[in-house]
C-alpha positions in Angstrom: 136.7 36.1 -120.6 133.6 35.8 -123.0 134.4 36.3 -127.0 132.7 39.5 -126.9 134.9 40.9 -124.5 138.2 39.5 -126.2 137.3 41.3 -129.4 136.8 44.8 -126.9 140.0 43.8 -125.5 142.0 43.0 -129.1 139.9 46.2 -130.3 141.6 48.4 -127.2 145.0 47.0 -128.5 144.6 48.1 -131.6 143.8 51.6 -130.8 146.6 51.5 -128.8 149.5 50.2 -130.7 148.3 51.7 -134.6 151.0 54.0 -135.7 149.4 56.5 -138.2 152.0 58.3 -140.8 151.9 61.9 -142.0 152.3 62.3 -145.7 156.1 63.2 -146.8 156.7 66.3 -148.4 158.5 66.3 -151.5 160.2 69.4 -153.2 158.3 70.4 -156.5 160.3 73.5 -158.1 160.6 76.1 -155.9 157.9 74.5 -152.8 157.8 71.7 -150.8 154.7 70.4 -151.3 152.6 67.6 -149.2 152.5 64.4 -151.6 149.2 63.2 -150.3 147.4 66.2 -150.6 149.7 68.3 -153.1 148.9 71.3 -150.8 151.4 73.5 -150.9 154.0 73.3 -147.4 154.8 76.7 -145.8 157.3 76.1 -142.9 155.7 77.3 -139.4 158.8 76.5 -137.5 160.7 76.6 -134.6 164.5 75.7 -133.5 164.6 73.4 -130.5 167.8 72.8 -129.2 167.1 72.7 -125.0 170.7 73.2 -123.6 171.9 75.0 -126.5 175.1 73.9 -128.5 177.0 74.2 -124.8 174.6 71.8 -124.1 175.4 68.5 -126.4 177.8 66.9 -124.9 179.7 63.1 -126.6 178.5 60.3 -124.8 176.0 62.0 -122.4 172.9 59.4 -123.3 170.9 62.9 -124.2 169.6 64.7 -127.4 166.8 66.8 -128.1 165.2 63.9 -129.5 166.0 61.5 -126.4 163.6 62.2 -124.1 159.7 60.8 -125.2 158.8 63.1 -121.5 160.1 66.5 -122.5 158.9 65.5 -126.6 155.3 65.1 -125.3 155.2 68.4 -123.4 156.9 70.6 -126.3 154.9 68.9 -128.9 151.4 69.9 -127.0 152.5 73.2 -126.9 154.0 73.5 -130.4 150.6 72.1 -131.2 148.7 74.9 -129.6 150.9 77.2 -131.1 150.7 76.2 -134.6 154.3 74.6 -135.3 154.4 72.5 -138.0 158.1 72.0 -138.3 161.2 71.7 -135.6 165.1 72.5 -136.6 167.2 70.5 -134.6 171.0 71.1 -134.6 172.6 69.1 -133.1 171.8 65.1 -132.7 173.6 62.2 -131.4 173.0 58.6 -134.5 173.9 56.4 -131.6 171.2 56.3 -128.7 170.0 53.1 -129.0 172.8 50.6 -126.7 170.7 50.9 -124.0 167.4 50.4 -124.9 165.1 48.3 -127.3 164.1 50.9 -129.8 165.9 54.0 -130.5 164.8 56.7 -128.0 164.7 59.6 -130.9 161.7 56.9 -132.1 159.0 58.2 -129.4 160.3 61.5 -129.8 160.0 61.6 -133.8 156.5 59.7 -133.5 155.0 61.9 -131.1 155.6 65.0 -133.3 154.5 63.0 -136.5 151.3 62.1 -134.7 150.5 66.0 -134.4 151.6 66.5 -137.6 154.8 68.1 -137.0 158.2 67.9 -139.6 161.7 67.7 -138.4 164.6 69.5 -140.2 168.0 68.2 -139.2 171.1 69.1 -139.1 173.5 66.4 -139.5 176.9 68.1 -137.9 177.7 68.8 -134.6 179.7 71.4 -132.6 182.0 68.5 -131.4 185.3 68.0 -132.9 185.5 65.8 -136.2 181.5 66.4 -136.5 182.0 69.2 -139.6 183.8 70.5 -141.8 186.6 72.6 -140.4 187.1 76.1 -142.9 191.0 76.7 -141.6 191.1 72.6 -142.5 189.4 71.4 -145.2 191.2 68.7 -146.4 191.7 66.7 -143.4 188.3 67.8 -141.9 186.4 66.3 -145.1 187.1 62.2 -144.0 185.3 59.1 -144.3 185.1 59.2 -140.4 183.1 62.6 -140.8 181.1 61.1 -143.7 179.8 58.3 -141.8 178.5 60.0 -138.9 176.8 62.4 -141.6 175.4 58.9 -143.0 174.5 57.7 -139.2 172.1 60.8 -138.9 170.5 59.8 -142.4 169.7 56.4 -141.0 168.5 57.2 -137.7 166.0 59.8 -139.2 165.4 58.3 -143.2 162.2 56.0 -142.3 160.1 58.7 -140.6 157.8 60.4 -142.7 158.0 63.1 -140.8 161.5 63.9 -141.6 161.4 66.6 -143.8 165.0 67.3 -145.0 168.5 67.5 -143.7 170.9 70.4 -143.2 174.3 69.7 -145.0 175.8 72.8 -143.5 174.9 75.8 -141.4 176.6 78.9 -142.0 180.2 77.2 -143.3 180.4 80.3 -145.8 180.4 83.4 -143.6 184.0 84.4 -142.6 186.7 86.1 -144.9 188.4 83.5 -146.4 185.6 81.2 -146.5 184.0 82.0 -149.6 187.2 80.9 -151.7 187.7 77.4 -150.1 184.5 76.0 -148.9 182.0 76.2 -151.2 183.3 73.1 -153.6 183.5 71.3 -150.0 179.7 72.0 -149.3 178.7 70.6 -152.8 180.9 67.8 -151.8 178.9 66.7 -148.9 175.7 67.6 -150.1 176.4 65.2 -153.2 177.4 62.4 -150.6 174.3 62.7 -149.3 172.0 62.4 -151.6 174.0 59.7 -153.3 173.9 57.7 -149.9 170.4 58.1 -149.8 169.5 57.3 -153.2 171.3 53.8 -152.4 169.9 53.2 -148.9 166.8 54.4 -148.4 163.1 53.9 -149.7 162.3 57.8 -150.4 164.1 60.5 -151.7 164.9 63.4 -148.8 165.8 67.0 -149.3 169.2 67.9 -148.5 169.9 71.9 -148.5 172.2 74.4 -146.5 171.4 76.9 -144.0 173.3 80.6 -144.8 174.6 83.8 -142.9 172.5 86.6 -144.0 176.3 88.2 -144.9 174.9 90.3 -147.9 178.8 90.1 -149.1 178.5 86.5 -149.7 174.7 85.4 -149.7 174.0 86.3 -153.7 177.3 84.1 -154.7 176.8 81.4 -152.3 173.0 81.1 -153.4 174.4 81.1 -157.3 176.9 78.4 -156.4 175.2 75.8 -154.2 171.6 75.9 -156.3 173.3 75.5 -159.9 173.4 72.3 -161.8 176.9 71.6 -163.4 177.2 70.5 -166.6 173.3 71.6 -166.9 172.5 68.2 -165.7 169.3 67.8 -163.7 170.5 64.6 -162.1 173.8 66.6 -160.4 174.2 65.2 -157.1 175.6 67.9 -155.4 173.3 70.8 -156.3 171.2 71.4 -152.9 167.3 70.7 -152.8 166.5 73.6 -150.7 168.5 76.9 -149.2 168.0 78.3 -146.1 168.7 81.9 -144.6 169.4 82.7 -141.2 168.1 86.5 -141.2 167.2 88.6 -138.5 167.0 92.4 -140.1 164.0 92.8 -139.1 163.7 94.1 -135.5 161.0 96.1 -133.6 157.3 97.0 -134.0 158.5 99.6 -136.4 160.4 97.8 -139.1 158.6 97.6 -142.5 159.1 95.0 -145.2 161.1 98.0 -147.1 163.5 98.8 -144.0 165.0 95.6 -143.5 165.4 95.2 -147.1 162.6 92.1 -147.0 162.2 93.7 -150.3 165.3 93.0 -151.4 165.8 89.2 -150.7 162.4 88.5 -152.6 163.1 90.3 -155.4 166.9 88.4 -155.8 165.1 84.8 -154.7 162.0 85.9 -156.9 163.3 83.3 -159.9 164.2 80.6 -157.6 164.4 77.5 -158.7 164.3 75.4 -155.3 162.1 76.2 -151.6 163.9 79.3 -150.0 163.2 79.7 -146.3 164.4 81.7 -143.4 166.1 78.7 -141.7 166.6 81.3 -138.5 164.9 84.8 -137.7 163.1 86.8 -135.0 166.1 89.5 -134.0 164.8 90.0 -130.0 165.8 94.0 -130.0 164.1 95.1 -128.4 162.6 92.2 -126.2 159.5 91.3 -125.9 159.5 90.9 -129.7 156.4 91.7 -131.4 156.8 89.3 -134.4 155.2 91.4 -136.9 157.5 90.6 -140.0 155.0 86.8 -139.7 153.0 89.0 -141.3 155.0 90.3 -144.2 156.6 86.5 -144.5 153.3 84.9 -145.1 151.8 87.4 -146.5 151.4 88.6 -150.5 154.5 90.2 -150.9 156.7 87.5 -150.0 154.5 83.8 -149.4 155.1 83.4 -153.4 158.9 83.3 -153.0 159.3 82.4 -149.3 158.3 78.4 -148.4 158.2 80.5 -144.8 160.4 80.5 -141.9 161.8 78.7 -138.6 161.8 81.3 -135.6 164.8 81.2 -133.2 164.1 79.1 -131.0 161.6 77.3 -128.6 164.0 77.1 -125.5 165.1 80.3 -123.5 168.9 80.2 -123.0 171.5 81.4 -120.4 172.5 84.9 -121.5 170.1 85.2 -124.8 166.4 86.7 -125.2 165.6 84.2 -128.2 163.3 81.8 -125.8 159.7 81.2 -126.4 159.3 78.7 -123.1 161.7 78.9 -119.9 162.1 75.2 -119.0 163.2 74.4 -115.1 165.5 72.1 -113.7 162.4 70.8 -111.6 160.5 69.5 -114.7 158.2 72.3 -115.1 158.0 74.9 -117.9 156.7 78.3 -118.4 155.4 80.3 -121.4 157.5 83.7 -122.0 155.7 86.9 -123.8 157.4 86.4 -127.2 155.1 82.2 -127.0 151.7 84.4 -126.7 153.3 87.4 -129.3 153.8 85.0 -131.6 150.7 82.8 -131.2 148.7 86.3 -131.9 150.6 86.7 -134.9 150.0 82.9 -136.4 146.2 83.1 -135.3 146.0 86.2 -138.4 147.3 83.9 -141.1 145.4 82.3 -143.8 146.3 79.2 -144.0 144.3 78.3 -147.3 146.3 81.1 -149.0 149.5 79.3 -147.6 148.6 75.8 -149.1 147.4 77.1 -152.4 149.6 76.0 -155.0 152.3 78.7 -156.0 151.4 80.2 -159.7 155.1 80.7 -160.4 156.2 78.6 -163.4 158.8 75.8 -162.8 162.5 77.2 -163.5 165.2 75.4 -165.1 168.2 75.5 -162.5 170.9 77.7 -164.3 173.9 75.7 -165.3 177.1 76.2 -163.1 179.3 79.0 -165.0 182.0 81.2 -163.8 179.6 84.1 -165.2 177.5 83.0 -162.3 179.4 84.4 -159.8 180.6 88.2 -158.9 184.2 89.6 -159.0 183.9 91.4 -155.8 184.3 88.9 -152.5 187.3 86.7 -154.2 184.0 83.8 -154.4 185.0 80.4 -155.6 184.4 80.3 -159.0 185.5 76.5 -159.6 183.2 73.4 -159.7 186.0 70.6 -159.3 184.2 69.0 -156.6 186.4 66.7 -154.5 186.5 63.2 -155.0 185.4 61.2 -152.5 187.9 60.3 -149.2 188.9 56.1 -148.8 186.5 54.2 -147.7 183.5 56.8 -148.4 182.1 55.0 -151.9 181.8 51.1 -150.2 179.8 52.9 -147.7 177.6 54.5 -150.0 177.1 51.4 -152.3 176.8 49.4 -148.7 175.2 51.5 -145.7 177.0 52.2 -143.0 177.5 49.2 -140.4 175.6 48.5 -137.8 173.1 51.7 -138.6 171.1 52.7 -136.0 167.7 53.3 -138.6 164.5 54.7 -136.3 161.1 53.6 -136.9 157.6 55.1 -135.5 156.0 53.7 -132.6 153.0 53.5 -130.6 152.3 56.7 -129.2 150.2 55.3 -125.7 150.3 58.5 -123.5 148.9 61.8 -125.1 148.3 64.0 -121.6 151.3 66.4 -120.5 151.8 65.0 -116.9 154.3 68.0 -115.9 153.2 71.7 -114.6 153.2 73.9 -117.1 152.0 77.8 -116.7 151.4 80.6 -119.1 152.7 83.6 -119.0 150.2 85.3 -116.7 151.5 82.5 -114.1 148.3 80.5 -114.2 148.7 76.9 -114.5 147.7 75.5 -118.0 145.0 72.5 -117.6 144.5 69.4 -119.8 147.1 70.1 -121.4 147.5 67.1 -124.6 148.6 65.9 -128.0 145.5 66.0 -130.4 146.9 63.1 -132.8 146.1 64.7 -136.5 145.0 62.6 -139.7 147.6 61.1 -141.5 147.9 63.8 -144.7 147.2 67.2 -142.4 150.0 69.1 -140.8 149.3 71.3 -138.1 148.6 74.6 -138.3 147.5 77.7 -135.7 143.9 77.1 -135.0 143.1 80.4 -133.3 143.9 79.5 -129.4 145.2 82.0 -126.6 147.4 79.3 -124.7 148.3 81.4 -121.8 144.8 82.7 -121.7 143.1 84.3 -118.9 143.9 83.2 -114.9 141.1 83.0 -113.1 141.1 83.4 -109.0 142.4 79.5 -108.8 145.6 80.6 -110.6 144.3 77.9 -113.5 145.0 79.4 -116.7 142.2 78.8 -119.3 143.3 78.9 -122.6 140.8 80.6 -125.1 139.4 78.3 -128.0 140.2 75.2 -126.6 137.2 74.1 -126.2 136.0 74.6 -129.6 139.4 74.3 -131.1 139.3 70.3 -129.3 135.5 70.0 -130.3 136.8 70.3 -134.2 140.1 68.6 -133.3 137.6 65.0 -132.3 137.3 64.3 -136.2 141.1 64.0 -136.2 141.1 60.8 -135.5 137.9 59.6 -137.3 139.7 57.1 -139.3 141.1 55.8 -136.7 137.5 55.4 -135.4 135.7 53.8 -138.2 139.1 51.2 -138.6 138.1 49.9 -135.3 134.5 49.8 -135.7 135.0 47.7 -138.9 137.4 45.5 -137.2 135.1 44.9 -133.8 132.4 44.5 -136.6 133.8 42.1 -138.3 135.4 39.9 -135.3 131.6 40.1 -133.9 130.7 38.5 -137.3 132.7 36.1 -137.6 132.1 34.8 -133.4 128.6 34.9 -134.3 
């Protein structure tokens, strides 16, 4: 091999096996905001759960994130589609006994390299993975902690990691609202103190809410207030989410599924407020007009956007954007082009530009705080920490499972995958992004038109991948400096 051809050779290798990084995002009053850029960061998101909470099962070897094949596929699509964050629900820390590298690692870097955010969940529908309501006590254990803390250090050292989920919808039954609340402080505080102590950046932790309009005011009030007035309380969440679906059918309006309402109560919020979960599917196909009203004036200066529910069509629901088939294949439903159509008519400059409302000071935690009417908690005694909990906060957790990006080698989508017109979608890829841009729509018609082959040709692509080539220009010129400099030096 002559030295020329070495350096093409070491050159190939380093194309191949350079990991680039998206910029975190950081919460800055009430937005999340991309610290490389200081853009602002509207959610464009999407729960992806395949299987379903049926489908997460202890010990199967499987996860959402388990499975670099099935990562690849959804990610080239989410890319297409304009996705720039996943909700995942429900994870397993441990996936690593069998294999060098933690399989959620190919997964998490192949969405970081297309610039998409995850927001986890770190509780499971198994038994002993949450908080119980009818059980608090007993349900709020080190064990529990320390699978809470497991999640933290399987996802902490991706940038791409966005935030994590203390709780979804904890608060929502009657009797809930008078127990539970001091509980959810209680974890969220646990968290953040375990990642102030074990890892190298400081991630949002928040909680995901019922839209049950009989608790949603106090719960808001009670999670997002600082006690004592202290800036530096622990267990006041970074972020809130709302799972809302009121808005259902072409003919809703921003006043008719009281839209109105919810930003006019978060309009002095002091931390990002999202929908964490909406798109109500009656009827079905959805339409997904309210993306308009969500990113639009009235509501994108309150609103850090929205997570629609969900990527995966289900047995017995209508929620599914993509049927996915025991034979590896996958097909785009109505609601994937719908809401496509809907993503393509957003301004994205508008969505980054910085938010004009002034930085609130979080109220400090009062019974005055919270209404007479639902029997809310009104106490902020948060409970001290169960045995064993603090030496694992001061320590880490043993023998953590912590991910790390990886090479991404294989950006082409190997398995079938048709529109909804039935026509089979062609060169169908990742387009890896530059390390400070998320994605964002870019105007393409995945499904497209089918032609008398049955190929579907997806409208834009073309130009859409002509603009997409300078994504990796720095990428480009690192390699040309290097091959420049190896020929240099041989010479």
């Amino acid at each position: 091999m002559t030295r020329l051809s070495a350096s093409l050779f070491a050159l190939l290798v380093w194309f191949v096996s350079k990991v680039s990084a998206v910029k975190n995002i950081e919460v800055q009053g009430a937005d999340f905001v991309n610290e490389g850029t200081s853009d602002r960061f509207q959610i464009l998101g999407v729960a992806y759960q395949p299987g379903g909470a049926a489908g997460f099962k202890a010990d199967s070897g499987f996860d959402p994130l388990s499975n670099g094949t099935m990562c690849l596929r959804e990610a080239a699509l989410m890319q297409r589609l304009g996705i720039n964050t996943i909700r995942v629900y429900n994870l397993d820390p441990s996936l690593n006994h069998a294999v060098a590298y933690i399989l959620s690692d190919l997964c998490a870097s192949i969405f970081n390299a297309v610039g998409i955010y995850m927001l986890l969940d770190v509780n499971s529908p198994l038994p002993g993975d949450s908080l119980n309501p009818g059980d608090l006590e007993s349900s709020y254990n080190s064990e529990y902690l320390e699978r809470t803390f497991a999640i933290v250090e399987a996802f902490k050292n991706y940038p791409n990691t966005l935030g994590f989920f203390a709780g979804n919808e904890v608060i929502q039954f009657p009797g809930s609202q008078t127990n539970v609340p001091p509980y959810m402080r209680a974890v969220v505080r646990d968290l953040k103190n375990y990642i102030a102590k074990n890892s190298e950046r400081k991630i949002p932790v928040g909680y995901s809410a019922a839209d049950v309009r009989d608790y949603l005011v106090d719960t808001f009030a009670y999670l997002s207030c600082q006690i004592d007035g202290s800036s530096s309380d622990m267990s006041r969440i970074d972020f809130f989410g709302l799972n809302s679906y009121s808005w259902c059918g072409p003919e809703a309006t921003f006043e008719s599924t009281d839209y109105d309402e919810l930003t006019e109560f978060f309009g002095n919020t002091t931390i990002p407020v999202f929908f964490s979960e909406y798109g109500c599917n009656d009827p079905v196909p959805r339409v997904f007009n309210e993306v308009q009203a969500l990113y639009g004036e009235e509501m994108r200066g309150v609103m850090s956007g929205g997570i629609i529910y969900e990527y995966t069509q289900e047995e017995s629901n209508n929620f599914g954007l993509v049927d996915l088939n025991s034979d590896g294949t996958a097909k785009l439903r109505d609601d994937f082009d719908a809401l496509q159509e809907q993503y393509n008519q957003l301004d994205i400059q508008a969505l980054q530009s910085g938010n004009s409302n002034p930085r609130l000071q979080s109220p400090e935690c009062s019974e005055a705080l919270i209404s007479d009417a639902q029997d809310f908690s009104k106490t902020f005694r948060i409970p001290t920490l169960p045995d064993g909990a603090q030496d694992m906060i001061d320590n880490g957790i043993q023998n953590p499972n912590a991910g790390k990006l990886v090479p991404v080698d294989q950006v082409d989508v190997e398995a079938a995958v048709y529109g909804s017109n039935g026509g089979r979608i062609e060169d169908l890829r990742i387009e890896p992004l530059p390390e400070d841009q998320s994605n964002t729509p870019n105007g393409q018609d995945t499904s497209g038109s089918t032609d008398a082959s049955g190929t579907s040709t997806a409208d834009g692509a073309e130009e859409t991948s002509g603009g997409r080539i300078f994504a990796g220009i720095d990428l480009i010129m690192g390699g040309l400096a290097a091959l420049l400099v190896i020929v240099t030096f041989q010479a």
